[in-house]
C-alpha positions as CSV (number, residue, x, y, z in Angstrom):
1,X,23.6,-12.3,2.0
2,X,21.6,-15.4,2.1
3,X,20.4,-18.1,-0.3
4,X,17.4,-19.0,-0.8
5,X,15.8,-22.0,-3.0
6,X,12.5,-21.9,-4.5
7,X,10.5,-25.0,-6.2
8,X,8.4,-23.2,-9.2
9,X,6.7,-24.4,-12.5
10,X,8.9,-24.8,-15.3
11,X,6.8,-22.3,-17.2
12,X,7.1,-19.3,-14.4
13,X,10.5,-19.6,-14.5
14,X,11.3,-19.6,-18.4
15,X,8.5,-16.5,-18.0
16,X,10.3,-14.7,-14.8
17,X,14.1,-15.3,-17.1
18,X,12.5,-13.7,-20.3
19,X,11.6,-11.1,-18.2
20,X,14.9,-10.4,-16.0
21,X,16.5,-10.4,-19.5
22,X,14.1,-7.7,-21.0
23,X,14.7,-5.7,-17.6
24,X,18.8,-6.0,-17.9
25,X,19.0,-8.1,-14.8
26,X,18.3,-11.6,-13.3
27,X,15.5,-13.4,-11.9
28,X,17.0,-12.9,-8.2
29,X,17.8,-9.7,-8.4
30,X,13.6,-9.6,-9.5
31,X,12.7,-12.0,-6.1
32,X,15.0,-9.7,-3.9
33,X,13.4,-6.6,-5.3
34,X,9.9,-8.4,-4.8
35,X,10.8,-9.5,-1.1
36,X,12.2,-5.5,-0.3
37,X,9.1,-3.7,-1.8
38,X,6.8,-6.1,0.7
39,X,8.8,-4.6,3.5
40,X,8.6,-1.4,2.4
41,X,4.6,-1.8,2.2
42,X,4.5,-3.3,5.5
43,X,6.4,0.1,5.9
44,X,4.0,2.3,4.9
45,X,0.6,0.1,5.9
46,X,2.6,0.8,9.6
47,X,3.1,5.0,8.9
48,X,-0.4,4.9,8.0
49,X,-2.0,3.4,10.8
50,X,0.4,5.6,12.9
51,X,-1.1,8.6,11.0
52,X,-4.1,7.5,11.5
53,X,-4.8,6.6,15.3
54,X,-3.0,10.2,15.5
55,X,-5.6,11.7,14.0
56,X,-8.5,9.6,15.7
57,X,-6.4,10.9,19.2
58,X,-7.1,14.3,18.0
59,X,-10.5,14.0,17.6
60,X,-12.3,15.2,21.3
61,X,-16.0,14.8,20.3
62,X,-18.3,14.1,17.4
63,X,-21.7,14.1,17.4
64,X,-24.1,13.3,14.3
65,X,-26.4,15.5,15.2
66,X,-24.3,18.3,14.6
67,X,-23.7,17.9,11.2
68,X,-24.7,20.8,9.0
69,X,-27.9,20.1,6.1
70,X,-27.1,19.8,2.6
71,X,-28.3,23.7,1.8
72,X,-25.3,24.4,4.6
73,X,-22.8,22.8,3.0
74,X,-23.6,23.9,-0.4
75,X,-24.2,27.7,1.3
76,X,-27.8,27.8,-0.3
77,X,-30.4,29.6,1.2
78,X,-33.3,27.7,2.0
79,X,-36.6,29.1,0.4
């Protein structure tokens, strides 16, 4: 485990204390939990641009002009 030291206003940190104390735990068990949950964001921004460009690979052709009308879509029948 490392250390880490942070320079913060004096107001933040009474704030980020009365709130570890209201949670049941301490302000650096907050900042670790903080520093994992950006990992685990980068995480998931990662699975979904995986997702993604699998998708876009599955895609053979498009063409706009294919698209179906409104009355299509809707299953109307045009009068």
């Amino acid at each position: 485990m490392k250390n880490l030291t942070v320079t913060i206003p004096d107001d933040v940190y009474r704030s980020a204390r009365i709130r570890a104390a209201e949670a049941g735990t301490s302000v650096s068990a907050m900042v670790a939990a903080y520093l994992r949950s950006l990992d685990a964001q980068a995480a998931e921004f990662d699975r979904r641009a995986r997702l993604q460009l699998e998708v876009m690979s599955q895609i053979r052709a498009f063409s706009a002009s294919e698209r179906l009308v409104r009355d299509e879509v809707h299953d109307r029948a045009l009068r």
